[in-house]
TIKOL-358232 format. One record per residue (C-alpha): x, y negated, z. Coordinates in steps of 0.05 Angstrom, whole numbers, plus 32768, in hexadecimal, padded with zeros to 4 digits. Last residue first. Layout:
# residues N
XYZ/...
END
This chain:
# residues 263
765286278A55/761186148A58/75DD86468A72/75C786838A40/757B86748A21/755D86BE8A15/754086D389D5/750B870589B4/74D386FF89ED/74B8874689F2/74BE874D8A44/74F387208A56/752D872C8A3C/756687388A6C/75B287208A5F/75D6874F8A31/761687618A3F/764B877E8A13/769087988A31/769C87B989DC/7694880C89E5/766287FD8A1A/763087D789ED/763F87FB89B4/762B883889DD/75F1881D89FE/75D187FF89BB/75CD87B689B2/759787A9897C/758F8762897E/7567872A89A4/757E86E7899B/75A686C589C7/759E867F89D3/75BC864289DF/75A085FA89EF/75A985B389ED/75F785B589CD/763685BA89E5/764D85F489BD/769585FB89C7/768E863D89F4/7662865689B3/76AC865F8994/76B1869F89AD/767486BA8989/763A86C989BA/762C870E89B7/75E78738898B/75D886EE896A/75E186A18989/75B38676897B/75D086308986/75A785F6898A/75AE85A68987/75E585B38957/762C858F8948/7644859C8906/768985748900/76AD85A788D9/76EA859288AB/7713858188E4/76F985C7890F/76CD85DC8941/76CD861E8962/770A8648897E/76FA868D896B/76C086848932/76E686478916/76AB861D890A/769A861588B9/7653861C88D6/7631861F8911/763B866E8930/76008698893D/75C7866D8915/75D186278924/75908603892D/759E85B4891E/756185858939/75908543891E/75A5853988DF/75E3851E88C1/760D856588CD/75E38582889F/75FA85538866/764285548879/762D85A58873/761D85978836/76508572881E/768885A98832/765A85E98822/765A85D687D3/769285D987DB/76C086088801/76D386048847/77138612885C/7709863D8884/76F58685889B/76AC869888A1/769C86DE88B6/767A86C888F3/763F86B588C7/763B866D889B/7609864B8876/75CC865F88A6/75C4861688CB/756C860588D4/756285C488DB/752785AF88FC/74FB857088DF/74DA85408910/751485108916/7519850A88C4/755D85118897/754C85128853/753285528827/757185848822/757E858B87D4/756785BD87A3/752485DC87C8/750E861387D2/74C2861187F8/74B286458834/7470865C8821/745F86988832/746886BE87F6/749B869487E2/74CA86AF8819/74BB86F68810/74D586EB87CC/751786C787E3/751D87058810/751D872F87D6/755A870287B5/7572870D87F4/7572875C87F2/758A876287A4/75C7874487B1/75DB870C8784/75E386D987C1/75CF869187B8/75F7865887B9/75D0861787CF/7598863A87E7/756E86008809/752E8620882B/74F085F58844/74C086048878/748C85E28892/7478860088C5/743C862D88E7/745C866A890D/7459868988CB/748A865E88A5/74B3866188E5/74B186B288D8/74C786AA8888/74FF8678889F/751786A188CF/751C86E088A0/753E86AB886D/7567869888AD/758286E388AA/759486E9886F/75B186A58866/75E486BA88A9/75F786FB8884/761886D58849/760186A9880B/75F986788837/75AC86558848/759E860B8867/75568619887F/752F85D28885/74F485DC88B9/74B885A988C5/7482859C88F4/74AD8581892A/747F856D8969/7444859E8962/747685D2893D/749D85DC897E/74E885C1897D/750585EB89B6/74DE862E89BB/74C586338976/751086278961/75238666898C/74EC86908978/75078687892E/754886948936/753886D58964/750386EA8920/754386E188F5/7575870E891E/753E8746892A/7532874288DA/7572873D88C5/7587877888F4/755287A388D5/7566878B8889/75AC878D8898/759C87E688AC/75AA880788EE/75CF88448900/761A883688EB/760987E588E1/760987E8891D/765887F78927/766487C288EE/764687908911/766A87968948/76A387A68930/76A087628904/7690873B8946/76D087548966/76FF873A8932/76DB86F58933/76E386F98980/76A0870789AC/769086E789E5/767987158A19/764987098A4C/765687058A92/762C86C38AA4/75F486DB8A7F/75EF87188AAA/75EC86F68AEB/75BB86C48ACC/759186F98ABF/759587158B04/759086DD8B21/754F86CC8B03/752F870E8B0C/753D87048B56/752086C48B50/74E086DC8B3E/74E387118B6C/74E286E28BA0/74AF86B08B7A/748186EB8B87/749087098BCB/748286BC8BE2/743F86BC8BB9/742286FA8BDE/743B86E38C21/741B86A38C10/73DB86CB8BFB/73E186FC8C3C/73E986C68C67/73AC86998C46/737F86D68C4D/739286EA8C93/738286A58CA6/733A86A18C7D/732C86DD8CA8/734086C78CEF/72FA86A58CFA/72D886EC8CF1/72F787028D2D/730F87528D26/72F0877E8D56/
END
């Protein structure tokens, strides 16, 4: 017969047993996505752009924008949370990277900040200039000039995309010297006028707090020194995946980015 007075016992074993198979697996899962982080591939310039065209084969800018843009977004909620920095200046290219921080901007805008968009060239295709709609419908505000530095404002760095080759042309020289002033930068995939194989240059001193980096880290993302990088979650598919040594780290559940360790 089993002794009442071993009960409580058998309950406290089976709860730390319980508890231990837990953080076990826990740190299973950890290793393993560490594992994978640590082999990733960093893309070249050359090896970026056959990337991107190989999905662009089977899936469309505004699908990618909108994966890349919602990772951007998750990532800034993640380090500068809108409790603590209320407000979001998007720096916007005419280029793939001001696509797809407009999509970011339009998320944060939803996630509760205030956001404002500088456009200092704009695009004349018809896509962004429907992406400056969506903007206004939710509030982000354009504005001609970037407001003046403040601690509790993030700063969101779409001027550039791994397309970029210097020099830099104005008006991108002054403002990124104006960028580069504040703190709470967000780089989206590569910061930019960095040489996109080898990093920073003369003419480039941006220097952000956060690097998101989209579909591969860029090669020059082993420069970044910065708080904390990120990949954002983008259509990989097997094949392009195998035809190019890519590895993806392991998202957790739905959560749209994964922070890599420091390089």
């Amino acid at each position: 017969m089993l002794n009442k007075a071993m009960l409580p016992r058998r309950c406290l074993v089976a709860v730390l047993a319980t508890l231990l198979l837990a953080l076990l697996a826990s740190r299973a899962a950890q290793d393993l996505s560490s594992s994978s982080a640590d082999v990733l591939k960093f893309l070249s310039q050359a090896e970026a752009a056959a990337v991107d065209a190989k999905l662009m084969e089977g899936f469309s800018v505004e699908s990618l924008m909108e994966l890349s843009g919602l990772a951007v977004a998750a990532a800034v909620r993640e380090e500068f949370p809108p409790g603590d920095f209320p407000r979001v200046v998007a720096v916007m290219g005419p280029g793939g990277n001001g696509g797809d921080t407009m999509v970011a901007a339009r998320h944060l805008a939803a996630m509760g900040y205030a956001v404002n968009a500088f456009y200092p060239k704009r695009s004349g295709r018809p896509l962004y200039a429907k992406l400056l709609v969506s903007l206004e419908m939710m509030g982000v505000v354009l504005v001609d000039a970037l407001p003046p530095p403040d601690p509790r404002t993030v700063v969101l760095d779409g001027v550039f995309c791994f397309s970029f080759k210097p020099p830099l042309r104005e008006p991108f020289g002054q403002v990124l010297a104006d960028v580069a002033r504040r703190a709470n930068i967000v780089s989206v995939d590569v910061p930019s006028g960095w040489d996109v194989d080898s990093g920073p240059t003369a003419e480039a001193s941006l220097r952000p707090a956060v690097l998101v980096s989209l579909t591969a880290p860029k090669l020059c993302a082993r420069a970044f020194g910065g708080a904390a990088h990120y990949l954002g979650r983008v259509f990989v598919p097997p094949g392009v995946a195998a035809a190019h040594g890519l590895t993806q780290p392991a998202f957790e559940g739905a959560r749209q980015i994964v922070r890599l360790p420091a390089s």
